[in-house]
C-alpha positions in Angstrom: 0.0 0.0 0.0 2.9 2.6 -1.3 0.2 5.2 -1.9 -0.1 6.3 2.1 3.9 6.6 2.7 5.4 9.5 2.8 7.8 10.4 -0.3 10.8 11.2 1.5 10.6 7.6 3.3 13.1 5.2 1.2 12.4 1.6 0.2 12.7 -1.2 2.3 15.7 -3.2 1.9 16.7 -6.7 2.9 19.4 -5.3 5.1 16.8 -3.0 6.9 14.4 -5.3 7.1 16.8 -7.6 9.1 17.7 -4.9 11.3 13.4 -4.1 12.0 12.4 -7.4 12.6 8.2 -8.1 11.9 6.4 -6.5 15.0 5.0 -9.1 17.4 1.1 -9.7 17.7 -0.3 -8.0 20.2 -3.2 -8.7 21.9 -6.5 -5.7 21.4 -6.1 -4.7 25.0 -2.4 -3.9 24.6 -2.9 -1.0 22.1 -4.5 1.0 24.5 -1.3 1.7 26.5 0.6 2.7 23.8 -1.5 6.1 22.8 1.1 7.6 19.8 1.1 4.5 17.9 -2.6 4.2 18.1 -2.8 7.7 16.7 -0.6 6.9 13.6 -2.7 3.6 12.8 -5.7 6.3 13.4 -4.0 8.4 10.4 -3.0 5.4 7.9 -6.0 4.4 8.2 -7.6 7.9 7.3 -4.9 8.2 4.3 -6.3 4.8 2.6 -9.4 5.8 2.7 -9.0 9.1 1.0 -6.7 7.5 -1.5 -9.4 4.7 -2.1 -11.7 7.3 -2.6 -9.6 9.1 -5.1 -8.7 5.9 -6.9 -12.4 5.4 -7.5 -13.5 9.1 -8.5 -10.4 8.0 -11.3 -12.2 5.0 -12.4 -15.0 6.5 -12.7 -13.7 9.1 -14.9 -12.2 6.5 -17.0 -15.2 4.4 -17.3 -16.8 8.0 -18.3 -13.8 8.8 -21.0 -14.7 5.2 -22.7 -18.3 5.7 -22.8 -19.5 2.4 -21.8 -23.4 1.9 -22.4 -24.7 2.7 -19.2 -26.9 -1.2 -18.9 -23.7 -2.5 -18.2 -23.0 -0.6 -15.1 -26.7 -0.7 -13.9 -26.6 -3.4 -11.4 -28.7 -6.7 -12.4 -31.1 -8.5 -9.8 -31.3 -12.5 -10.2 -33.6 -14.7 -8.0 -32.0 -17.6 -6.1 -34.0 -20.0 -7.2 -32.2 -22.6 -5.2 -33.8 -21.8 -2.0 -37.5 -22.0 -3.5 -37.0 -25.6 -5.7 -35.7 -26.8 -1.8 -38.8 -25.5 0.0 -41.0 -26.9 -2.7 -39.7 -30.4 -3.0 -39.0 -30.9 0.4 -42.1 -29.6 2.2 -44.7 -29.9 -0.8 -43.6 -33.0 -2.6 -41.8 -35.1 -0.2 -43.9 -33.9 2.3 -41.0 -33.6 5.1 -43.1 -32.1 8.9 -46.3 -31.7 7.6 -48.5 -31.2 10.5 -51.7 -31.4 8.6 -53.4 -33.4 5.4 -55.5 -32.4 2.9 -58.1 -34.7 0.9 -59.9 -33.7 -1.8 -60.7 -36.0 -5.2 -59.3 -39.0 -3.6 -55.7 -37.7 -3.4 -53.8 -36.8 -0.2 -51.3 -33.8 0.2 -49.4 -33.8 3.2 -48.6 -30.1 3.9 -47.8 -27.3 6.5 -50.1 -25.1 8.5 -47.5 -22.2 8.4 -48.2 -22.2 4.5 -51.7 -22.8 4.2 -52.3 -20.1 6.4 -51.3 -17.7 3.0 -54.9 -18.3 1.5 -58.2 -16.8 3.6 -60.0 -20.0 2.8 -56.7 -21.9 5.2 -56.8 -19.5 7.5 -59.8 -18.8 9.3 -60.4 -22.3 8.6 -57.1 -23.1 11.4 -58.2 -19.5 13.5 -61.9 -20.4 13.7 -63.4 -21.4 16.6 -66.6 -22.4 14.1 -64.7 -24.6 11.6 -64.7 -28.3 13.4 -61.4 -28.7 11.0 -59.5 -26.2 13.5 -58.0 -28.9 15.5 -58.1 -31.8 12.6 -55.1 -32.9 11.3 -56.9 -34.5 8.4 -59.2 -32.3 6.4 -61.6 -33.4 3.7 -62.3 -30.9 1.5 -65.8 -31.6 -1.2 -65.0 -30.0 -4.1 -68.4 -29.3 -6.1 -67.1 -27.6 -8.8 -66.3 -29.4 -12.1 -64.1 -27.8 -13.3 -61.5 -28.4 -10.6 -59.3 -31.4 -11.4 -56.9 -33.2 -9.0 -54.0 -31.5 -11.2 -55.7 -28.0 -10.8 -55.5 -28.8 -7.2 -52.0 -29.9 -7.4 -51.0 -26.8 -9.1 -53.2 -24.3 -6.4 -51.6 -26.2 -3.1 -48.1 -25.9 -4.7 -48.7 -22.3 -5.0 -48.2 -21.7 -1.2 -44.6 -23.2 -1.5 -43.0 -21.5 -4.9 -42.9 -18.1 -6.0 -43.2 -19.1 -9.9 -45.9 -21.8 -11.5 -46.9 -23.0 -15.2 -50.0 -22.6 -16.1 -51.0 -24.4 -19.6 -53.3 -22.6 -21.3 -55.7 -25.8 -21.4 -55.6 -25.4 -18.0 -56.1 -22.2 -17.1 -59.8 -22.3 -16.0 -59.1 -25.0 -14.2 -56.1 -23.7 -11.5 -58.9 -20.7 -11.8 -61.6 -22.5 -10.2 -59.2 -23.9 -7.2 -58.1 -20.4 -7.0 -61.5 -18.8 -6.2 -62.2 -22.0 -4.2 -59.2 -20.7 -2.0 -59.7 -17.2 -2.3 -55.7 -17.1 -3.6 -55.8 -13.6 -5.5 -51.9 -13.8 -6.8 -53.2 -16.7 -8.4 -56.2 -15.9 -10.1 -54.2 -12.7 -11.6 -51.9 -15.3 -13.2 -54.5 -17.2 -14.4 -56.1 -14.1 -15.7 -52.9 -12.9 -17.0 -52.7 -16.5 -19.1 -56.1 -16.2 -20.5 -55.7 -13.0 -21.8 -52.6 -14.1 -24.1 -54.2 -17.2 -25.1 -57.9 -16.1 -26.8 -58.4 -17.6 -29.9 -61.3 -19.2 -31.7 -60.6 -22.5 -29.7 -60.7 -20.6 -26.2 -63.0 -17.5 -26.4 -66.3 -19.3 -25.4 -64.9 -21.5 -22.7 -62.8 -18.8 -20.9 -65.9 -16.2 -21.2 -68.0 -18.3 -19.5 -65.4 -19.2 -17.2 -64.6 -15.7 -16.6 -67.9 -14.8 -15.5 -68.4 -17.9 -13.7 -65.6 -16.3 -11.7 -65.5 -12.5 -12.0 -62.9 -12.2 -14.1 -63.5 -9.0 -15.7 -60.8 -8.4 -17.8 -60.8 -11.5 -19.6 -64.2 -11.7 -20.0 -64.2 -7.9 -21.9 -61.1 -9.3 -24.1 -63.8 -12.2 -25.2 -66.9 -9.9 -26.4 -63.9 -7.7 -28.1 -62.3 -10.7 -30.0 -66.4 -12.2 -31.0 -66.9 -8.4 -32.0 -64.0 -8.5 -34.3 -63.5 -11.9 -35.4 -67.2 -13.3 -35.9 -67.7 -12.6 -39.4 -64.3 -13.2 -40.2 -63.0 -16.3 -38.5 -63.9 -19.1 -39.7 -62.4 -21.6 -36.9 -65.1 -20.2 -34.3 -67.6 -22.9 -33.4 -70.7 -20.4 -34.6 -73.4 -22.7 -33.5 -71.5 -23.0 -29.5 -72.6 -19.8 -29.3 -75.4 -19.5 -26.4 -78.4 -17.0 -27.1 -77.3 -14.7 -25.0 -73.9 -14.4 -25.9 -75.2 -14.2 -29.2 -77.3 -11.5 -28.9 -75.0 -9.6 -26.9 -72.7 -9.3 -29.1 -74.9 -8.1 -32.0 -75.9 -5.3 -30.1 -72.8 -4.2 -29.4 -71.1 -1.2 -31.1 -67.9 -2.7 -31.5 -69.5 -5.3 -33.9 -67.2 -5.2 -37.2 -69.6 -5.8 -39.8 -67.5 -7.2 -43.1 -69.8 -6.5 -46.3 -73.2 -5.3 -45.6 -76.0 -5.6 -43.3 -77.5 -8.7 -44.9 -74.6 -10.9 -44.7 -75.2 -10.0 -40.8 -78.7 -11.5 -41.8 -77.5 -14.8 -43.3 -74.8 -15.2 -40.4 -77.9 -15.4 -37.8 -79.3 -17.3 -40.1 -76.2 -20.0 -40.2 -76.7 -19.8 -36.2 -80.5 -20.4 -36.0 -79.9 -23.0 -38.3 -77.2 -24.8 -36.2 -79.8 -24.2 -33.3 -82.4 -26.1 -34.8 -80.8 -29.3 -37.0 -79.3 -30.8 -34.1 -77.7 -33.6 -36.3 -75.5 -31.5 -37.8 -72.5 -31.3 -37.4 -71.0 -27.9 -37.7 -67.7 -29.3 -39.1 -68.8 -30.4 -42.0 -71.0 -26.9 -42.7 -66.9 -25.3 -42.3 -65.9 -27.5 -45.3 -69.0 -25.7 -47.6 -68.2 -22.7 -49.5 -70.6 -19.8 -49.1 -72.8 -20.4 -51.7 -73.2 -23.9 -51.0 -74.0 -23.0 -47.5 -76.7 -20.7 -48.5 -77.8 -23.3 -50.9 -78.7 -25.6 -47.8 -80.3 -23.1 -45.3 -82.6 -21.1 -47.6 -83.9 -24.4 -48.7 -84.2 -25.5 -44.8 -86.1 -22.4 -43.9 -88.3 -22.2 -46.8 -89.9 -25.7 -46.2 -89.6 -25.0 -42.5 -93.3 -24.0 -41.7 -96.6 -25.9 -43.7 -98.6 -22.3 -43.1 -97.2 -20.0 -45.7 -98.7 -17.2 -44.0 -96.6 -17.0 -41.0 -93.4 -16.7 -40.6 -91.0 -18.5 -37.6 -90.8 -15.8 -35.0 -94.9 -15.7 -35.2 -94.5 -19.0 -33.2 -94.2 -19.2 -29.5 -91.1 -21.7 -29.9 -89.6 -19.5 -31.7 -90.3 -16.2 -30.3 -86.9 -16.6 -27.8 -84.7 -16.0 -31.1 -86.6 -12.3 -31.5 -83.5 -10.7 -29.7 -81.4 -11.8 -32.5 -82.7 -11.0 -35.3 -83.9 -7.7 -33.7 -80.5 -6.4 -33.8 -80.4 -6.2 -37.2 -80.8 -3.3 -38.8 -83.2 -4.1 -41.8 -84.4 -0.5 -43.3 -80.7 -1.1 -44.8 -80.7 -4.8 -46.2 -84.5 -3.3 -47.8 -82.6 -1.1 -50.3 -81.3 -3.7 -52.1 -84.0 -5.7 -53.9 -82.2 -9.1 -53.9 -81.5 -9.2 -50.2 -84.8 -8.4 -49.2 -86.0 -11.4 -51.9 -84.4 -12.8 -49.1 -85.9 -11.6 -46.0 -89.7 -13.0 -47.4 -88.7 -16.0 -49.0 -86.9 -17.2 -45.6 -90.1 -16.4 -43.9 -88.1 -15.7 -40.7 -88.9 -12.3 -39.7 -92.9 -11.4 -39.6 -93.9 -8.6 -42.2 -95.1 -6.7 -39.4 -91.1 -5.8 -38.5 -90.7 -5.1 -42.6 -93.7 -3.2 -43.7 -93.3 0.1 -41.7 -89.4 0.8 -42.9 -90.9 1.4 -46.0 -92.6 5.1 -44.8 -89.4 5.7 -42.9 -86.6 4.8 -45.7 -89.2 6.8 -47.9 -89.3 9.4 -45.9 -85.4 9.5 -46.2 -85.1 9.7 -49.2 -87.2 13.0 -49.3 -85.2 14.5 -47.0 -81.6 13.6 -48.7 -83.3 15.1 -52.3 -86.2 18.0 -51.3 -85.4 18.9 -48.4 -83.3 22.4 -48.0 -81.9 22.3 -44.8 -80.5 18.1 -46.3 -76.8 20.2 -46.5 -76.8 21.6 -42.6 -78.7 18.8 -40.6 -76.8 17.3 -37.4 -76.7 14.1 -35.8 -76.8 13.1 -32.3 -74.2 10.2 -31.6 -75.9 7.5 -29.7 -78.5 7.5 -32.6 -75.5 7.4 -35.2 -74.2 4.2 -33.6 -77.2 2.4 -33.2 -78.7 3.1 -36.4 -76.2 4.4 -39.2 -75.3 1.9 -42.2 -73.0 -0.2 -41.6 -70.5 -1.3 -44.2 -67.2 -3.8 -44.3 -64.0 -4.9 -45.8 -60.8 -6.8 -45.8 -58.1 -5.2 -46.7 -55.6 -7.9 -47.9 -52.9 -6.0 -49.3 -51.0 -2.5 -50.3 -52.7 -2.6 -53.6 -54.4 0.5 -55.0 -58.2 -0.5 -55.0 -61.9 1.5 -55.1 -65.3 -0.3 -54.2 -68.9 -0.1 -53.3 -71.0 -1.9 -51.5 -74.6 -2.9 -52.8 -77.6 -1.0 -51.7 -79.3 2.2 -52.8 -78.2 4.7 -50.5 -80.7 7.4 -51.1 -79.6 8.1 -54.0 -76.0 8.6 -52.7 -73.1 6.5 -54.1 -70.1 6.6 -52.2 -66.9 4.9 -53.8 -64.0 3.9 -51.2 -60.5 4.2 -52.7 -57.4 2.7 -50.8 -54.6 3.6 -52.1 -50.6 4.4 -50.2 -52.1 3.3 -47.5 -54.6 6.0 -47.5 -58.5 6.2 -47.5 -60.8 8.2 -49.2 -64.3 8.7 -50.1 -65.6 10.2 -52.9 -69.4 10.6 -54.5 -69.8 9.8 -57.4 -72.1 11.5 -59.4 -71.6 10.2 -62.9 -74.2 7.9 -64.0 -72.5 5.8 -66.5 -69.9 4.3 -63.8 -72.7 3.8 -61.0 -75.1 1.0 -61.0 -77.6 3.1 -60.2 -78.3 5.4 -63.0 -80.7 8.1 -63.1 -81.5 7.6 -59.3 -78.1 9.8 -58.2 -78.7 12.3 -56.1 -77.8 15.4 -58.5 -77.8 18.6 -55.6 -74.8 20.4 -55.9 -73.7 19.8 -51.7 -74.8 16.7 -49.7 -73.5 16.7 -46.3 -72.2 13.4 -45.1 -71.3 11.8 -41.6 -69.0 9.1 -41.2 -66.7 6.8 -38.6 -64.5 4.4 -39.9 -62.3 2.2 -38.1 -59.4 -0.3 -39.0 -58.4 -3.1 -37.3 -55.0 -5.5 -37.6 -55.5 -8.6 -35.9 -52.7 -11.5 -34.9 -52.9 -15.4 -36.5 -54.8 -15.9 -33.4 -57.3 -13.0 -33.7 -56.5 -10.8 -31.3 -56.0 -7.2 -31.7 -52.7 -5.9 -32.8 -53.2 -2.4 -34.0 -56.9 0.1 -34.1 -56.9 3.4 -35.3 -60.7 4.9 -35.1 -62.5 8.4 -36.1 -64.9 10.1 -34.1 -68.0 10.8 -35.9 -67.1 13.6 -38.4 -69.4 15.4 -40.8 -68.2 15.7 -44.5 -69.6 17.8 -47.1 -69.0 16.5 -50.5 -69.6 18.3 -53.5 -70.7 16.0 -57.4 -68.1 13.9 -57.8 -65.6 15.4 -55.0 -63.0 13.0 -53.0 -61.9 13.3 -49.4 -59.0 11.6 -47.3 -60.6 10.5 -44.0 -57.8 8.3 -42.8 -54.2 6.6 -43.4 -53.2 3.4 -42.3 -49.7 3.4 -40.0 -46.6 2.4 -41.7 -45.6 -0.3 -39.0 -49.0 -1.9 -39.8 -48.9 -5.3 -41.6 -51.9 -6.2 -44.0 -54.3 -7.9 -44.0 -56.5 -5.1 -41.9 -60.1 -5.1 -41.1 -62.0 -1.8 -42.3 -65.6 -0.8 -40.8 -67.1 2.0 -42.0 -70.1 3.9 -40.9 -72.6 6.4 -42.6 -75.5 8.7 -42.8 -76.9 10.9 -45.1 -79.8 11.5 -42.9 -81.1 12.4 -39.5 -82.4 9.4 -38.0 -85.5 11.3 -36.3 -88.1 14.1 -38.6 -89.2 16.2 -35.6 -91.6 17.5 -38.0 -93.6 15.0 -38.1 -93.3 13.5 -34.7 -97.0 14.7 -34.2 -100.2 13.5 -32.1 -102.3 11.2 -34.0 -103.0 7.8 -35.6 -101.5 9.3 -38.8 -98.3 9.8 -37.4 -97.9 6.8 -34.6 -96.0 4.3 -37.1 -93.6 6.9 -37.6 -92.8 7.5 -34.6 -92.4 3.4 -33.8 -89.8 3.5 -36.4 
C-alpha cells in the first residue's frame, strides 16, 4: 500500500528489514497503553481511505472517457432460485413435517399449516373457533365444482410453496376454479394474466363463461372484443357453440365489425338459427362448404320449415326466444337492395309486421336527402348514429391500390371507397355511366355526409394488434368530390379489417313526430 507513505521515506531493503524485525502480535487490549502508535494507525487508516476514494473518482472518470453503455454498469437483480426448488420439494412433494393433510378428489397432500395459512379460505379455517377442521389434522375438502381437477389442485396447493408456476393454457380455467375455491388472488391474476394471451377461436367461449363464472373482468371484456372482431371473419369459431345470450350480446354491441353489408349479418344469424335447430348437424362439415353452398342448404331448410305460408318463424311461441337476434339487425338497410330483401320474405323468418313500416321511414329519407333544404346543414346526435347508421365492411388484404362499393341504394347517394398508399378516401360519385344506379343519383350540388370508420389488424390468433378509429365527423361532398378520411400506419402489416359507418340523414323528422294515428308508425320506427 505505497500510496499512504510519505515520499521522503526510502524503500525497504533486505538489510533494513533484518535490522526491524516483523512487530510481534499484540493482543487488542495492549494498544490502548501505547497512545502515539494508536494515533498513527488512526491516520493510515484515514490516508487509505482518501486514497481509495480518489482511486475510485479516477475510475469513474475513466469508465466516463470510454463511454460504456450505461446497462452495463446498472446493477442486475437474479432470484435464487435454489432456495425455493428446496422448499417446494421438500415440504410440498416429499412432504417432510407436515402437520396437517389435505383430501380432496381421492388424493392426499401432506402439507404445513405455516403455508396454508397464506390463503383466507386456510386461515380462518385453522383460527376459527366455528370450523370443526381447526383442530383436525386430516381435512376433507368436497369440491363441487367441475371444473376443478386433481392437477388443478396440485398446481393451487403448490402455490403456497414456490414463488413461480406453469400454467398451460388448457388449464387455465381449471387452476382458476381452485383459485377462487381458495380465495388465492396472486393466483387468479396469473391465471387471468394467461387467459388474456391465449384467446383464440378455440378458447374465447370457454374462458368467457369461465370468466364470469368467476368475475374475471378483464378477460371476459377481451372475449366480447375478440367475437366483435372476429365473428364474421374467422372461420375456426364454433358459430353454433354460441349460447343465445352471448349471441345477442354481441350483436348489439357497437364494436361489432360488420365485413360486407348488413345482410350478410342476416345470413350469419341465419347460419346460427340453423345450427340451433338441426341438431344432427354437425358444424364441421358446414366449415368445409363454401358460401354459396351454405346458403344453398339453409334457404332451402327455412323455406320448407313452416306448412302455413302465411306465418313466418318468429310468429311461433317456440320460436319467439330468437326475437332478440334478429332484432339487432338493422333491416331499413338490407330493404334497399331488392335481392337481399327477396331474401328476407322467402326465408319467412322475420314477420312482415317488423318489414312493412321501414318502407314510410326509408321513404321518408329519401325525401329529405333530395327535397329537403336544410338536407346540407342537418346534425346528428351520436348515440342515434351508432345504433342506427349503415354499416359497411371490408378486408383489406394488401398495399394494392383499390376502389369499391358496396350494394344497396343509398338514397340516391353512391359513395366509392379508394385505398390507395395506405390511404383512405371517399368520394361521391355523381356520374351515372360508372354507377349502377343510374338516373337515381342524387344530383344537388352539396350533400352533407357523416362518417366513422375504423381499421383493425388482428394476430394469426385474432387478437387485436393495431386500431386506429375516427370520431364521428361530418363531411360535405360536392358532385363527384374526393376526401382523405384516414391513413393506415406504416408499422402496420396487411391484412386489416375496415368498418365504416354512414349517414346521409337524421335518423328522427321532428316534423312529423306529431299526435295522432297518422303519425304513430312513424314515430315506432
Amino acid at each position: 500500500m505505497g500510496s499512504y507513505l510519505s515520499s521522503d521515506k526510502q524503500e525497504a531493503t533486505p538489510e533494513s528489514s533484518a535490522k526491524n524485525p516483523k512487530p510481534k502480535k499484540r493482543k487488542l487490549n495492549e494498544c490502548r497503553g501505547d497512545e502515539s502508535e494508536l494515533s498513527d494507525s488512526i491516520s493510515i487508516v484515514h490516508n487509505y481511505s482518501a486514497s481509495c476514494a480518489t482511486s475510485n473518482q479516477l475510475r469513474a472518470s475513466t469508465i466516463s472517457n470510454k463511454r460504456i453503455k450505461p446497462e452495463l454498469i446498472t446493477p442486475c437483480r437474479k432470484k435464487m432460485k435454489s432456495t425455493s426448488n428446496y422448499i417446494y420439494k421438500t415440504l410440498f412433494v416429499n412432504g417432510e413435517n407436515s402437520d396437517i393433510k389435505v383430501r380432496a378428489l381421492n388424493k392426499e397432500w401432506s402439507l404445513h399449516k405455516l403455508y396454508l395459512c397464506q390463503s383466507p379460505y386456510f386461515d380462518s379455517m385453522f383460527k376459527g373457533c366455528k370450523w370443526k377442521e381447526s383442530n383436525q389434522t386430516v381435512i376433507e375438502i368436497a369440491i363441487p365444482d367441475q371444473n376443478i381437477t386433481v392437477n388443478s389442485l396440485q398446481i393451487a396447493l403448490g402455490s403456497f410453496y414456490r414463488e413461480e408456476i406453469e400454467i398451460m393454457p388448457i388449464e387455465a380455467i381449471n387452476v382458476l376454479a381452485c383459485a377462487s375455491l381458495f380465495s388465492l388472488d396472486g393466483l387468479i391474476t396469473q391465471c387471468e394474466a394467461v387467459m388474456l394471451e391465449n384467446v383464440s377461436s378455440h378458447t374465447v367461449l370457454d374462458y368467457y363463461d369461465a370468466a364470469n363464472l368467476y368475475g374475471v373482468v378483464k378477460v371476459s371484456q377481451r372475449c366480447l372484443k375478440w367475437l366483435c372482431q372476429n365473428l364474421m371473419v374467422n372461420d375456426e369459431l364454433r358459430l353454433g357453440s354460441l349460447s343465445l345470450s352471448l349471441f345477442e350480446k354481441v350483436l348489439g354491441m357497437d364494436q361489432l365489425m360488420i365485413i360486407q353489408v348488413e345482410t350478410d349479418l342476416y345470413s350469419l344469424c341465419k347460419k346460427w338459427l340453423y345450427f340451433n335447430l338441426v341438431e344432427e348437424w354437425e358444424e364441421s362439415a358446414g366449415a368445409k362448404l363454401d358460401s354459396k353452398s351454405w346458403q344453398k342448404i339453409a334457404n332451402e331448410f327455412f323455406k320448407n320449415l313452416l306448412c302455413d305460408k302465411q306465418k313466418c318463424l318468429l310468429d311461433y311461441d317456440e320460436y319467439k326466444k330468437y326475437s332478440g337476434v334478429f332484432g339487432m339487425i338493422r333491416l331499413q338497410h338490407i330493404m334497399s337492395d331488392l335481392p337481399s330483401l327477396r331474401l328476407l320474405y322467402s326465408d319467412r323468418i322475420i314477420p312482415g309486421e317488423w318489414i312493412e313500416p321501414l318502407y314510410a321511414k326509408n321513404w321518408l329519407n329519401l325525401l329529405f336527402v333530395d327535397q329537403d333544404r336544410l338536407s346540407n346543414e342537418f346534425e346528428i346526435e351520436p348515440d342515434q348514429f351508432e345504433s342506427q347508421a349503415l354499416r359497411f365492411g371490408r378486408v383489406l388484404s394488401d398495399e394494392q391500390p383499390a376502389t369499391w362499393r358496396w350494394v344497396g341504394f343509398n338514397y340516391g347517394v353512391d359513395l366509392l371507397v379508394t385505398h390507395a398508399a395506405r390511404t383512405l378516401t371517399l368520394k361521391r360519385n355523381t356520374i351515372n355511366m360508372h354507377s349502377p344506379y343510374k338516373g337515381l343519383l342524387s344530383n344537388k350540388t352539396l350533400l352533407r355526409i357523416y362518417y366513422a370508420i375504423k381499421l383493425v389488424e388482428l394476430d394469426p390468433n385474432g387478437n387485436e394488434l393495431w386500431s386506429k378509429k375516427t370520431d364521428i365527423q361530418c363531411l360535405d361532398l360536392n358532385r363527384s368530390e374526393e376526401k382523405y378520411v384516414i391513413s393506415v400506419d406504416c408499422k402496420v402489416k396487411y391484412p386489416i379489417l375496415l368498418n365504416l359507418l354512414v349517414s346521409v340523414h337524421p335518423f328522427s323528422h321532428s316534423y312529423f313526430q306529431t299526435s295522432g294515428a297518422n303519425t304513430s308508425l312513424l314515430e315506432q320506427v
